[in-house]
N, CA and C atoms of all chains as a GROMACS GRO file, in nm:
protein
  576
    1UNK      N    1  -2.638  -4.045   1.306
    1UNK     CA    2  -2.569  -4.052   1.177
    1UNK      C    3  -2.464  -4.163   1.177
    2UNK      N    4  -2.479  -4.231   1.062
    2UNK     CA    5  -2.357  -4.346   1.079
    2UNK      C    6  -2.196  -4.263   0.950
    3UNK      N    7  -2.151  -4.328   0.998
    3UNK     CA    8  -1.987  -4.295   0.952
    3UNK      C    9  -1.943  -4.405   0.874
    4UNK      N   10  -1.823  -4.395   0.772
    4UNK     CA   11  -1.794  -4.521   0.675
    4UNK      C   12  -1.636  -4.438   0.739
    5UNK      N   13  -1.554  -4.502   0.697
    5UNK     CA   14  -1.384  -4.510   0.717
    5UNK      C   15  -1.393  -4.356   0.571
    6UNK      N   16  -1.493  -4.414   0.446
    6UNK     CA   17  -1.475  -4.301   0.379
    6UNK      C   18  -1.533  -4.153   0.346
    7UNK      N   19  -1.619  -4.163   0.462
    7UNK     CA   20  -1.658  -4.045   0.476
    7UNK      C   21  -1.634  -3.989   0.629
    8UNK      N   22  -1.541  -4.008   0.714
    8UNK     CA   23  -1.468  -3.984   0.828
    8UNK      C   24  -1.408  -3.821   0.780
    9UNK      N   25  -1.330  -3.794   0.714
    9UNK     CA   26  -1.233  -3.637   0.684
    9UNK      C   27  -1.411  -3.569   0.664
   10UNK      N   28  -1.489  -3.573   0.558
   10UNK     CA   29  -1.591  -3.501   0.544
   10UNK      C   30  -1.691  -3.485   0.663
   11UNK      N   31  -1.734  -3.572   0.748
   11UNK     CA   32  -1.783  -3.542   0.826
   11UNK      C   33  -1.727  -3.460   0.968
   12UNK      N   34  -1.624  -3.483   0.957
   12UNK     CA   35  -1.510  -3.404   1.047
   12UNK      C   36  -1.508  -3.234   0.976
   13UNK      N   37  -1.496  -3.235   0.889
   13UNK     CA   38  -1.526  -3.124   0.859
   13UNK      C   39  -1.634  -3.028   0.856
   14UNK      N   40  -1.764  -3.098   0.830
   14UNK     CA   41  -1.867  -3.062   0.826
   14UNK      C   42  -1.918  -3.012   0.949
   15UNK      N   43  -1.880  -3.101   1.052
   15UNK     CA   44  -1.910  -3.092   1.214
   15UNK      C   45  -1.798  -2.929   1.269
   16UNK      N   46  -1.692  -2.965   1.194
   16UNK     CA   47  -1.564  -2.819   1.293
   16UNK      C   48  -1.606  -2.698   1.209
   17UNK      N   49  -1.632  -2.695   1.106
   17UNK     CA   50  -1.731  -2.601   1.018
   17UNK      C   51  -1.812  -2.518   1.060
   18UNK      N   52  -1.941  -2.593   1.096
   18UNK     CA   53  -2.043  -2.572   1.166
   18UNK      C   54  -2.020  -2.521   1.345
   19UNK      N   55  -1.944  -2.564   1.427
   19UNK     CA   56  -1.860  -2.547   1.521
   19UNK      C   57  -1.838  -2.394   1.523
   20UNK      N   58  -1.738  -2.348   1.383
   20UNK     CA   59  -1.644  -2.261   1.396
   20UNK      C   60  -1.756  -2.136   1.372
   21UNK      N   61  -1.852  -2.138   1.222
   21UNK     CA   62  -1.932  -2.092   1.210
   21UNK      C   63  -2.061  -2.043   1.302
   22UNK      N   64  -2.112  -2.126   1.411
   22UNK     CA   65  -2.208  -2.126   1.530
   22UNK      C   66  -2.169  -2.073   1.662
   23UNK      N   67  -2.039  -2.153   1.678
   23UNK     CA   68  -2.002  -2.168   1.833
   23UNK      C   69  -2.087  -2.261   1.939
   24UNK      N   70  -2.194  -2.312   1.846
   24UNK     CA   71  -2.298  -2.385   1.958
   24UNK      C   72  -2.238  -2.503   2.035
   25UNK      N   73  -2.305  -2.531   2.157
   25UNK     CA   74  -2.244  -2.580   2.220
   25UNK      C   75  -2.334  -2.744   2.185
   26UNK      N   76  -2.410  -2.712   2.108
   26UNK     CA   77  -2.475  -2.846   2.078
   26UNK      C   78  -2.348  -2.939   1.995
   27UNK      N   79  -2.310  -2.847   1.857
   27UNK     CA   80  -2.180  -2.915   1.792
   27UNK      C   81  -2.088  -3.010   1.869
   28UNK      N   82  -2.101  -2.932   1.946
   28UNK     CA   83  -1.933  -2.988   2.024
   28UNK      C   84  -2.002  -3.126   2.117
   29UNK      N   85  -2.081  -3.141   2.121
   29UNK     CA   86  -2.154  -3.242   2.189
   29UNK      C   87  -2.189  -3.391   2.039
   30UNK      N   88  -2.192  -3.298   1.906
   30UNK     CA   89  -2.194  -3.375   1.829
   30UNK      C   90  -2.037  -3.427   1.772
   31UNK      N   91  -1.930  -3.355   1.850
   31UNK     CA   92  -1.772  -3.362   1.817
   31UNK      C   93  -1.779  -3.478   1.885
   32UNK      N   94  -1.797  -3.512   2.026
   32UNK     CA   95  -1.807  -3.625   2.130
   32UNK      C   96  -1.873  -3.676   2.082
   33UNK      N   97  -1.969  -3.743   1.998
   33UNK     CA   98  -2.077  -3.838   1.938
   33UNK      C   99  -1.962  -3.910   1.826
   34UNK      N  100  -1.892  -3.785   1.725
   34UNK     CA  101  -1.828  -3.848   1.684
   34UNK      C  102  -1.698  -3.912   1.706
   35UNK      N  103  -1.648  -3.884   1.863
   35UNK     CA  104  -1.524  -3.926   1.870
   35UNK      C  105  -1.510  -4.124   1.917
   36UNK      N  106  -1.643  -4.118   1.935
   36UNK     CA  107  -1.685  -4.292   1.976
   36UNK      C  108  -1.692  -4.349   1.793
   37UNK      N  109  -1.728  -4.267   1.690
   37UNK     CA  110  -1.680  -4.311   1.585
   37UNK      C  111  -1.617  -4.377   1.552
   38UNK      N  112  -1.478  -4.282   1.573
   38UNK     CA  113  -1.346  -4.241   1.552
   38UNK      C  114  -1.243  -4.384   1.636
   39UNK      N  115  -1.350  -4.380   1.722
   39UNK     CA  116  -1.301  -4.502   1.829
   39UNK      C  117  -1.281  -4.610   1.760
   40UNK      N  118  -1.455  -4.631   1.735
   40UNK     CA  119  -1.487  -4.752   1.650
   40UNK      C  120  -1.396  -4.814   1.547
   41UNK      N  121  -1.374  -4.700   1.483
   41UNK     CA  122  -1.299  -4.704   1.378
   41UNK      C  123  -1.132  -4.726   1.372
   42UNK      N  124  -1.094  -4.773   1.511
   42UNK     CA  125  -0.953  -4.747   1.600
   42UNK      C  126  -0.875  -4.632   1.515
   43UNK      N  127  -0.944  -4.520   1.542
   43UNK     CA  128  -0.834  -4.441   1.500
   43UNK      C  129  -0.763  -4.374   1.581
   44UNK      N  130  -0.632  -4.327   1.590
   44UNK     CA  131  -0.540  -4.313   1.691
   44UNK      C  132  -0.571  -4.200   1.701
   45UNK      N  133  -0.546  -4.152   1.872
   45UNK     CA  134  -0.557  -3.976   1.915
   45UNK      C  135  -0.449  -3.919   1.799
   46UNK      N  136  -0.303  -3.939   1.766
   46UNK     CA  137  -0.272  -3.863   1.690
   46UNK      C  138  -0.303  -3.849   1.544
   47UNK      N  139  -0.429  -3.976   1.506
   47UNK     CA  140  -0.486  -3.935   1.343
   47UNK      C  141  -0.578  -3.852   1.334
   48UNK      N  142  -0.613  -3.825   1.474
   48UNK     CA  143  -0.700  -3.751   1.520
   48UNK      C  144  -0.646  -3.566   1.499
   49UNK      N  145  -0.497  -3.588   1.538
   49UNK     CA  146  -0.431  -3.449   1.561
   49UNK      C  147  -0.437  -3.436   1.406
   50UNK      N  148  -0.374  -3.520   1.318
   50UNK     CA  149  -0.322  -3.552   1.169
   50UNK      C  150  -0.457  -3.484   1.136
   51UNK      N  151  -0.606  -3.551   1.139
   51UNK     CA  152  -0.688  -3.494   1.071
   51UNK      C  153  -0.761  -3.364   1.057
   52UNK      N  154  -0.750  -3.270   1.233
   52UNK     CA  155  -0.761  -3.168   1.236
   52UNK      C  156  -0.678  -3.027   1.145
   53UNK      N  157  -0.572  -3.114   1.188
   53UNK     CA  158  -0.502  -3.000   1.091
   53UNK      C  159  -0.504  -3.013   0.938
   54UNK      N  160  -0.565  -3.149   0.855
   54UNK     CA  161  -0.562  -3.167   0.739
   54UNK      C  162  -0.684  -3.056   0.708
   55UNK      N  163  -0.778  -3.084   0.825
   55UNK     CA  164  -0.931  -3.007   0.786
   55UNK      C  165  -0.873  -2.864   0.786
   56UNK      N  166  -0.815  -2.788   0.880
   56UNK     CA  167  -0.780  -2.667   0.912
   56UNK      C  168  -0.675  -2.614   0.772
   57UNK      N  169  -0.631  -2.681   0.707
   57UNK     CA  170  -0.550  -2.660   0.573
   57UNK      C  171  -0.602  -2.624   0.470
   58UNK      N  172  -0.765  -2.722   0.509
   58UNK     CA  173  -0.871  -2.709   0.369
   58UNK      C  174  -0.921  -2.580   0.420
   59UNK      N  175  -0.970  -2.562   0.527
   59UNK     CA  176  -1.103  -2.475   0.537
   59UNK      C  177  -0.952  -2.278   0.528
   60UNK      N  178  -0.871  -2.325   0.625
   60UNK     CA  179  -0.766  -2.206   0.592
   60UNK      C  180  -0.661  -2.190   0.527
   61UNK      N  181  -0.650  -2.193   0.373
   61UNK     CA  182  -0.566  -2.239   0.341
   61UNK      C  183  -0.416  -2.128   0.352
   62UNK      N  184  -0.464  -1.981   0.404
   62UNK     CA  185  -0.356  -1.978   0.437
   62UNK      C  186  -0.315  -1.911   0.586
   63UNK      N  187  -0.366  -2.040   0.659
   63UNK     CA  188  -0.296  -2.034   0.817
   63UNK      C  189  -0.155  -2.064   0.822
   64UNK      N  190  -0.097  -1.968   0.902
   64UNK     CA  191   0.051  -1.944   0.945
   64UNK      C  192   0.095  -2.022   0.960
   65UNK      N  193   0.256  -2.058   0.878
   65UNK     CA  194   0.309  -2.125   0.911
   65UNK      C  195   0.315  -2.183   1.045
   66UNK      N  196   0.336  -2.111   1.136
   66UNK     CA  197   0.350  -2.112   1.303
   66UNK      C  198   0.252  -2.228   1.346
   67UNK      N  199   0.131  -2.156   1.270
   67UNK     CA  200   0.021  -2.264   1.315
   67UNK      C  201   0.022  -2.392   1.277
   68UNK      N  202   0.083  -2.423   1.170
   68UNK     CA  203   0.038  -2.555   1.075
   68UNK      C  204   0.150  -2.662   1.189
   69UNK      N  205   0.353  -2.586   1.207
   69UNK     CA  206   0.382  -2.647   1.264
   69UNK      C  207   0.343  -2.726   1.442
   70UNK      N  208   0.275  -2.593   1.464
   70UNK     CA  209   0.235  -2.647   1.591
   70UNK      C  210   0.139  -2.770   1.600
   71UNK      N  211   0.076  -2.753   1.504
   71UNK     CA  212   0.009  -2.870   1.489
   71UNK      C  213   0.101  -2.988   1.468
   72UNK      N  214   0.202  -3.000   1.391
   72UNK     CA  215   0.282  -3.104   1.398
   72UNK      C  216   0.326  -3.144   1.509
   73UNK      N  217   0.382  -3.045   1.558
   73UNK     CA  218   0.464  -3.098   1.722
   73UNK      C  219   0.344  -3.111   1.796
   74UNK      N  220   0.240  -3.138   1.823
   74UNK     CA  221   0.116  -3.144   1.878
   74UNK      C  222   0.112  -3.312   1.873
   75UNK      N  223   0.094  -3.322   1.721
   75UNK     CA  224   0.063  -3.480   1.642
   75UNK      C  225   0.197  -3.505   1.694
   76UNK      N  226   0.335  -3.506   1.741
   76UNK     CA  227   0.431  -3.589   1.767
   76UNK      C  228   0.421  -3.586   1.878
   77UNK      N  229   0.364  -3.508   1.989
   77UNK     CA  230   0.397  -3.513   2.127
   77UNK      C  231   0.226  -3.594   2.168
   78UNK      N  232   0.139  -3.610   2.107
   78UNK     CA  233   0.030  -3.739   2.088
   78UNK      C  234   0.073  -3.865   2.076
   79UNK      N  235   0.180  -3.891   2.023
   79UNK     CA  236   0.226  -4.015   1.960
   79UNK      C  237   0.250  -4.102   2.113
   80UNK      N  238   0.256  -4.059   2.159
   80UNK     CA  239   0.277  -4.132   2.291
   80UNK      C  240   0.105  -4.223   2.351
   81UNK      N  241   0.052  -4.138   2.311
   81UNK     CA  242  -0.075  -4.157   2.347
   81UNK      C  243  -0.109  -4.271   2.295
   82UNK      N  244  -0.106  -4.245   2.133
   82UNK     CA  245  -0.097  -4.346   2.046
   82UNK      C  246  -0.102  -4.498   2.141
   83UNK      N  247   0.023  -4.516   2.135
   83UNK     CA  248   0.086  -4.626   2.180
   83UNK      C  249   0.032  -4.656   2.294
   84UNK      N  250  -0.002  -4.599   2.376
   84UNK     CA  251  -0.052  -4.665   2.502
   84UNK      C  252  -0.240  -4.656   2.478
   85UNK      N  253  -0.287  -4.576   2.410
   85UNK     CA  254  -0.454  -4.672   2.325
   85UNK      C  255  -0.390  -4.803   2.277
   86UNK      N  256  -0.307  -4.842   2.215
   86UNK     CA  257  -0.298  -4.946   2.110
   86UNK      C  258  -0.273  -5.037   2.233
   87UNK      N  259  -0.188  -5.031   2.315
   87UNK     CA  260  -0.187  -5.151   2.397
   87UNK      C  261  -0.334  -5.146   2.522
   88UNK      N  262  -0.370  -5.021   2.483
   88UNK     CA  263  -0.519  -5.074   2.552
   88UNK      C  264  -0.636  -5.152   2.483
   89UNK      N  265  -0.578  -5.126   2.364
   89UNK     CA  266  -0.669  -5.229   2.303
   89UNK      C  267  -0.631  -5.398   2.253
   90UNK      N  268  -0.504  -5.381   2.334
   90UNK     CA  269  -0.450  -5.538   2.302
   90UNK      C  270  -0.481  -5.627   2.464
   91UNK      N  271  -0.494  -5.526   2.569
   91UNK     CA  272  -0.535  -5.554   2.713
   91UNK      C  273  -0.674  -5.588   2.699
   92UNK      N  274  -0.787  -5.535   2.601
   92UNK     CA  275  -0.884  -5.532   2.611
   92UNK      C  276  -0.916  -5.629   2.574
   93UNK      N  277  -0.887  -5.618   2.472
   93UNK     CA  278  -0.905  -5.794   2.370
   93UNK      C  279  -0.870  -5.920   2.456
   94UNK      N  280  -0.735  -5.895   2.505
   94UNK     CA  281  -0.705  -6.009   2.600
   94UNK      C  282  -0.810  -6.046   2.713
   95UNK      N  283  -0.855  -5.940   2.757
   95UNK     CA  284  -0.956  -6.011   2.884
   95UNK      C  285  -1.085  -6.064   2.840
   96UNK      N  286  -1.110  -6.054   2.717
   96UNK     CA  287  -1.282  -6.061   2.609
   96UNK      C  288  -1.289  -6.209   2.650
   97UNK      N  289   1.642  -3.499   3.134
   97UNK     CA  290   1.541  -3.371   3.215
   97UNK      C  291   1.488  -3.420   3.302
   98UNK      N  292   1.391  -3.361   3.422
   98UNK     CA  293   1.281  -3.434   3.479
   98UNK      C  294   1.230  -3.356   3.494
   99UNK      N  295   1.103  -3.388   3.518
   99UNK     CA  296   1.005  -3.276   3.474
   99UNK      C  297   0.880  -3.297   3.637
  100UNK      N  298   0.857  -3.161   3.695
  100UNK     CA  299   0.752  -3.180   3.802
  100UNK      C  300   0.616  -3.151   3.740
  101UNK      N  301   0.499  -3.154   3.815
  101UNK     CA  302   0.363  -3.125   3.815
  101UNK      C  303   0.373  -2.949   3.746
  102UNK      N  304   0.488  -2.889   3.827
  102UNK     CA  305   0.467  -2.735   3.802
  102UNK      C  306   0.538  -2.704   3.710
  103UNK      N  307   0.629  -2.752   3.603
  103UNK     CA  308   0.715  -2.685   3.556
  103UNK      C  309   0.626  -2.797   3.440
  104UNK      N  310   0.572  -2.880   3.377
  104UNK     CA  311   0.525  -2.928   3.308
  104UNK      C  312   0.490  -2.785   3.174
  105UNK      N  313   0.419  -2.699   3.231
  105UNK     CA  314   0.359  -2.611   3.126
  105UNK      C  315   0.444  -2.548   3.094
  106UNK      N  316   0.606  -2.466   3.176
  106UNK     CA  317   0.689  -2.428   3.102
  106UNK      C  318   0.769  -2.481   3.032
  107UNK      N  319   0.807  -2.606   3.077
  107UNK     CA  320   0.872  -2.692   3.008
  107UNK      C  321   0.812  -2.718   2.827
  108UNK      N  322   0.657  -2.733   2.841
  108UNK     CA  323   0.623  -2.784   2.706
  108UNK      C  324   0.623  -2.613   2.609
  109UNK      N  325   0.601  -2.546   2.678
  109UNK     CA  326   0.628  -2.347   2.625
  109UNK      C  327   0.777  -2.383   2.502
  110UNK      N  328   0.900  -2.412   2.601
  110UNK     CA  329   1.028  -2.431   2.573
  110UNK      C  330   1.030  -2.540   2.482
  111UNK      N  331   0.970  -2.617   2.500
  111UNK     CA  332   1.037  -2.753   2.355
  111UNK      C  333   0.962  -2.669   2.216
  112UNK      N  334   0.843  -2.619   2.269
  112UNK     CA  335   0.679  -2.549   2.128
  112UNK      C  336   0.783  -2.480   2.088
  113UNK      N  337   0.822  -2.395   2.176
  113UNK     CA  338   0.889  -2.228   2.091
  113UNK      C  339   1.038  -2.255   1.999
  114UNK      N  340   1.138  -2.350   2.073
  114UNK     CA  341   1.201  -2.391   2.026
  114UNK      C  342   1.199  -2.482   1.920
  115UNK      N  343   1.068  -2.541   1.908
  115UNK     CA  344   1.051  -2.586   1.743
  115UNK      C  345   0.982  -2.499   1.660
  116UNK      N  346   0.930  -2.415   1.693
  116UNK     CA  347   0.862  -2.295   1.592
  116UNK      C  348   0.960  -2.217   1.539
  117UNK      N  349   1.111  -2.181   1.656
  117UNK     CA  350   1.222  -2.114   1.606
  117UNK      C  351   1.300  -2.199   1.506
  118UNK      N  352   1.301  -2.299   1.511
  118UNK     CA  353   1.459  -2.395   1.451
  118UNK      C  354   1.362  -2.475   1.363
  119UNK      N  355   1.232  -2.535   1.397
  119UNK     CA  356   1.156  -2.623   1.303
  119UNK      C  357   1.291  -2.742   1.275
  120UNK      N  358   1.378  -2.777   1.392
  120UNK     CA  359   1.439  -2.920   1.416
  120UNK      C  360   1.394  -3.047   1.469
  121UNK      N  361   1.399  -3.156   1.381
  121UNK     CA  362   1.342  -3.275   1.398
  121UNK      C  363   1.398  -3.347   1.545
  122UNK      N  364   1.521  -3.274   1.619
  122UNK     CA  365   1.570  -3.288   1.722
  122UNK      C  366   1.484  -3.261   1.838
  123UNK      N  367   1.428  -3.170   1.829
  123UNK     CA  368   1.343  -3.121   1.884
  123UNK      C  369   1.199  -3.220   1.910
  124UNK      N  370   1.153  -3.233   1.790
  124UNK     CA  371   1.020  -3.308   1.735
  124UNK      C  372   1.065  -3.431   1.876
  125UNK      N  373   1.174  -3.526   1.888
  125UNK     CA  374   1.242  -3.619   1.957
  125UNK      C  375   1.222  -3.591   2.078
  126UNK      N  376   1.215  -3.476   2.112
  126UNK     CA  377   1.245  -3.382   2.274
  126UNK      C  378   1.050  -3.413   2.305
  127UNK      N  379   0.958  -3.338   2.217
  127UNK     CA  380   0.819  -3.376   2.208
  127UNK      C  381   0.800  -3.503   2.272
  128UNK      N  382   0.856  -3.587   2.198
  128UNK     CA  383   0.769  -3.738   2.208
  128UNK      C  384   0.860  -3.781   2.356
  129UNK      N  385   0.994  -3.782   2.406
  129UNK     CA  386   1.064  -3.783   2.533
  129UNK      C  387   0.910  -3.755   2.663
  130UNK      N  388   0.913  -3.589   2.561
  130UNK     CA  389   0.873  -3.489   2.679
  130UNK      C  390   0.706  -3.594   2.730
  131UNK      N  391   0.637  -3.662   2.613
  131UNK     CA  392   0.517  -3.712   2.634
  131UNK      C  393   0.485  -3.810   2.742
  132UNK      N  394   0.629  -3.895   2.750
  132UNK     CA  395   0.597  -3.991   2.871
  132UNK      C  396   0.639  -3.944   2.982
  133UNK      N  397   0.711  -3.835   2.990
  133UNK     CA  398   0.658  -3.746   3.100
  133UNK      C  399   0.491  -3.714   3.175
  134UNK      N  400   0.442  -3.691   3.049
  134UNK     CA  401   0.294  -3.614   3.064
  134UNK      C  402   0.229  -3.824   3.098
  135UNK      N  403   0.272  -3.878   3.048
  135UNK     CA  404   0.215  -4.015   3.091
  135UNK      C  405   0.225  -4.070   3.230
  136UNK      N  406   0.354  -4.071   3.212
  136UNK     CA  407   0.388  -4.066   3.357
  136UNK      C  408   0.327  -3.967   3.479
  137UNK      N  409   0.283  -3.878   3.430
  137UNK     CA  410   0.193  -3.784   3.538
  137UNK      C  411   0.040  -3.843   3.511
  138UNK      N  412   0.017  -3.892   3.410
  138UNK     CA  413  -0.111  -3.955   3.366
  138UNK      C  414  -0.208  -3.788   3.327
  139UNK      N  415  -0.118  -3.745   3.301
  139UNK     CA  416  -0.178  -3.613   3.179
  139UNK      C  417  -0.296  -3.701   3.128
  140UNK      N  418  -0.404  -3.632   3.055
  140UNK     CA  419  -0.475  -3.706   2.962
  140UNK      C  420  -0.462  -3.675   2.874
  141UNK      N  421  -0.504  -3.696   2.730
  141UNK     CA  422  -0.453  -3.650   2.608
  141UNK      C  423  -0.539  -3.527   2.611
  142UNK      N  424  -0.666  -3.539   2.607
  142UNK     CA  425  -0.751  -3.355   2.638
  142UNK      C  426  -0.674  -3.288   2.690
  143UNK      N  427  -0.633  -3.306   2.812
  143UNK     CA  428  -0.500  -3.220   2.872
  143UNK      C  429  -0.389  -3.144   2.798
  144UNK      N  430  -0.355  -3.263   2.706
  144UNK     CA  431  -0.239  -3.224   2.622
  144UNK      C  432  -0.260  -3.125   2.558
  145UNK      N  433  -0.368  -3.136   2.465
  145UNK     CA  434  -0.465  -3.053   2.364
  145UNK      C  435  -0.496  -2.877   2.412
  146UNK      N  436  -0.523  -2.906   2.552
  146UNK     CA  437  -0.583  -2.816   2.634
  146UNK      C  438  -0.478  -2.721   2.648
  147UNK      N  439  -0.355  -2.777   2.720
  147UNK     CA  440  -0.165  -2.747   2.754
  147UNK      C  441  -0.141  -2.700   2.635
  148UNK      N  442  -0.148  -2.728   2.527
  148UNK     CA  443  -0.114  -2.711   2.361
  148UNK      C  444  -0.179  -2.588   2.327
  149UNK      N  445  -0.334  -2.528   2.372
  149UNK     CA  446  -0.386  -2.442   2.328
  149UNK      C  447  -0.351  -2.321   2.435
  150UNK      N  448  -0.361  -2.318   2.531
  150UNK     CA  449  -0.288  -2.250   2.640
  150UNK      C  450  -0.153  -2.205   2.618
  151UNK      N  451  -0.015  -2.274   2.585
  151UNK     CA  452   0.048  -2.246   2.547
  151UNK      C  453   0.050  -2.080   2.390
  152UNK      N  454   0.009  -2.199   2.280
  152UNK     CA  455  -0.032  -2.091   2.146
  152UNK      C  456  -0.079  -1.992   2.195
  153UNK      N  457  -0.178  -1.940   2.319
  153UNK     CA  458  -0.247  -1.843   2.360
  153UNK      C  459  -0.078  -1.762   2.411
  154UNK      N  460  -0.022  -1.790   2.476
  154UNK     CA  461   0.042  -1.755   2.542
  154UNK      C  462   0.162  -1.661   2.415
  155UNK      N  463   0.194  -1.771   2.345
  155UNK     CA  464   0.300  -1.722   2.248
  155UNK      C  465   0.217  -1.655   2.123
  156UNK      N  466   0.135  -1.642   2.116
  156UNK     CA  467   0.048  -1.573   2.016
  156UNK      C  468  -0.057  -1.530   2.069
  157UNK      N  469  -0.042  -1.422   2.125
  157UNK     CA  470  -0.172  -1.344   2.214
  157UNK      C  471  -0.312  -1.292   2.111
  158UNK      N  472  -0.229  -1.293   1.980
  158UNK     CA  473  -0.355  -1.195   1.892
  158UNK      C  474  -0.370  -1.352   1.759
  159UNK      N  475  -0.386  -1.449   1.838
  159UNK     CA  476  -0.415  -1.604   1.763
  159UNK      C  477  -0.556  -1.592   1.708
  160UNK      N  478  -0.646  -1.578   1.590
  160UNK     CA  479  -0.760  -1.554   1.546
  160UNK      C  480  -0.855  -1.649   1.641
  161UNK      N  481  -0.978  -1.616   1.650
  161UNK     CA  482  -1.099  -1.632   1.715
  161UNK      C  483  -1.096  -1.814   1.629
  162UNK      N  484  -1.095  -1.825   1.559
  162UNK     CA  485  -1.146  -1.922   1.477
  162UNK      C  486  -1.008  -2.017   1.502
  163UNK      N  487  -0.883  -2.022   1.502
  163UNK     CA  488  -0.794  -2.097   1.548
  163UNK      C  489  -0.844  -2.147   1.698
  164UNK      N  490  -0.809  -2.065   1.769
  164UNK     CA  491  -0.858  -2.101   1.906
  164UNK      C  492  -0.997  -2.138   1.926
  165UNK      N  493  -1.107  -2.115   1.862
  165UNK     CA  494  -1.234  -2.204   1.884
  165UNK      C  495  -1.183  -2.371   1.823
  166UNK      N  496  -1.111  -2.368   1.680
  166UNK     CA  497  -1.089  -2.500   1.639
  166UNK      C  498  -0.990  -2.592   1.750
  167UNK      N  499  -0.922  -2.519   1.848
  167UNK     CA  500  -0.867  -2.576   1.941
  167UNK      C  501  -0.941  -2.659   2.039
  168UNK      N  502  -1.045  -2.559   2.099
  168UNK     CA  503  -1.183  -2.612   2.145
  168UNK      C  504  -1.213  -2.724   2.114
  169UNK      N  505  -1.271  -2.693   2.020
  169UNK     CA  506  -1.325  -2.849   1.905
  169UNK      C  507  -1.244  -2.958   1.911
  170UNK      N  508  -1.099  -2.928   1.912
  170UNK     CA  509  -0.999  -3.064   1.889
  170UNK      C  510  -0.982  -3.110   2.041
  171UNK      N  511  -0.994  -3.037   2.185
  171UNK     CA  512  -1.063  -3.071   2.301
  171UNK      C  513  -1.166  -3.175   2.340
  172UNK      N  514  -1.252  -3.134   2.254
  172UNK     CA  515  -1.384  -3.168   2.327
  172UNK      C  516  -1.405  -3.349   2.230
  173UNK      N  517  -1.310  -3.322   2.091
  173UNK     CA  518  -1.329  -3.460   2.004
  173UNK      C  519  -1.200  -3.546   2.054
  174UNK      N  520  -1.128  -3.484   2.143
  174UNK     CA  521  -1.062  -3.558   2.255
  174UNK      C  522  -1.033  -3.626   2.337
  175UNK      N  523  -1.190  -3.587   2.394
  175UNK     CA  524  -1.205  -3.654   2.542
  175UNK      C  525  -1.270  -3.791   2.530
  176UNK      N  526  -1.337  -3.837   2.438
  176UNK     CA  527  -1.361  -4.019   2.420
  176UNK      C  528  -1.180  -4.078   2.412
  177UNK      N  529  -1.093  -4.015   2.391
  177UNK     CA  530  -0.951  -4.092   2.413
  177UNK      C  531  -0.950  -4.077   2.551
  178UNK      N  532  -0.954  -3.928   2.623
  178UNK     CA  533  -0.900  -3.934   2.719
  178UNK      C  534  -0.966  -4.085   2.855
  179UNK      N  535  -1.140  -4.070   2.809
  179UNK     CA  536  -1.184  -4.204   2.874
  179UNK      C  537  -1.102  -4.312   2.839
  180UNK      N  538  -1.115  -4.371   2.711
  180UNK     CA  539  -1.044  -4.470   2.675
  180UNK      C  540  -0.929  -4.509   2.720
  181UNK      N  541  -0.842  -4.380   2.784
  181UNK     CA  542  -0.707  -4.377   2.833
  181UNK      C  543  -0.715  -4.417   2.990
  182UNK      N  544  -0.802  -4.356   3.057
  182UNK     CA  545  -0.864  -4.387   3.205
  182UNK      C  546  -0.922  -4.569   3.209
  183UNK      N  547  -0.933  -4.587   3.130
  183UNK     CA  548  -1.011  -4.735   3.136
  183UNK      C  549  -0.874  -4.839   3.106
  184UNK      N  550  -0.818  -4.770   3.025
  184UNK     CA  551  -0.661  -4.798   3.001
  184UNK      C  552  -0.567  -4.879   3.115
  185UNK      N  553  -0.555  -4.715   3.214
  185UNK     CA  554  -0.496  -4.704   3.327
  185UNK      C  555  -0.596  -4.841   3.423
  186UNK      N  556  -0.682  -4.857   3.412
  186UNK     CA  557  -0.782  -4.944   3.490
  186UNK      C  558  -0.736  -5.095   3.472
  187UNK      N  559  -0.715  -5.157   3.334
  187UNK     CA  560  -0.720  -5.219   3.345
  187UNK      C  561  -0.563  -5.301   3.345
  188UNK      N  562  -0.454  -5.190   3.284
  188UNK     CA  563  -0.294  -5.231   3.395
  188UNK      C  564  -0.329  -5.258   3.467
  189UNK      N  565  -0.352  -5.142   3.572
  189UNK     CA  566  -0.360  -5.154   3.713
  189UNK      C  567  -0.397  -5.304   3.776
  190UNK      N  568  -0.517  -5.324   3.691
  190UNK     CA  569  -0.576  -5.490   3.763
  190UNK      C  570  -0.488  -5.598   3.706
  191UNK      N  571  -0.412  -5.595   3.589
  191UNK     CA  572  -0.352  -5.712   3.543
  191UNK      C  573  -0.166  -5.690   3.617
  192UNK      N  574  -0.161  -5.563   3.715
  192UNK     CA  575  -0.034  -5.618   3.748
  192UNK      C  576  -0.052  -5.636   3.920
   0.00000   0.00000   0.00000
């Protein structure tokens, strides 16, 4: 399956959906298919955190407060990560 | 602070709970501190994710089936960073 930048949130959903609904362990093998996407697409581990919980908002809309913040401090304590992908991809480029 | 190999998971317990209690952006600050810690140990970000869901288990013992499977999921769509992060570490390593 190919991916556009604008159909990235829907297919993320469609995939943790199916996931949550199954439990199969095939999904989650199609979660890793899409995280080389996601790559492609340089999207940062924490838009990554950002988008889980956007999906988890839609599909529950009313998960616990508790939960929604943890997800925040999740996406801020990622942010680190962030930053050191981004200069891996400025290392990378440099050696091309 | 400084933070060892073993006190890593209580340590991140204490910053989670303390932002779930106060929901202070002071805190949020303490997160992203606490991250280059976890860098500095060369945590991987799956790790983080993993540490993150372990934790919630911990402070929310009766956390729904479907939260904690979507934790899973945000694991496993993880681990193409966590490579990316290892290839990362690879190629510092050779440019210093």
């Amino acid at each position: 399956m190919n991916y556009t930048d604008n159909n990235i949130e829907t297919s993320y959903k469609k995939i943790l959906e199916s996931y949550l609904n199954t439990g199969s362990e095939h999904v989650l093998y199609e979660a890793q298919q899409f995280t080389r996407t996601l790559l492609e697409h340089k999207t940062s581990p924490e838009e990554l955190v950002s988008l889980h919980r956007s999906i988890m908002d839609q599909l529950y809309p009313e998960l616990p407060d508790d939960i929604q913040a943890s997800f925040d401090f999740l996406l801020e304590a990622m942010m680190g990560y962030g930053m050191a992908y981004r200069e891996h991809q400025i290392l990378r480029d440099r050696q091309q």
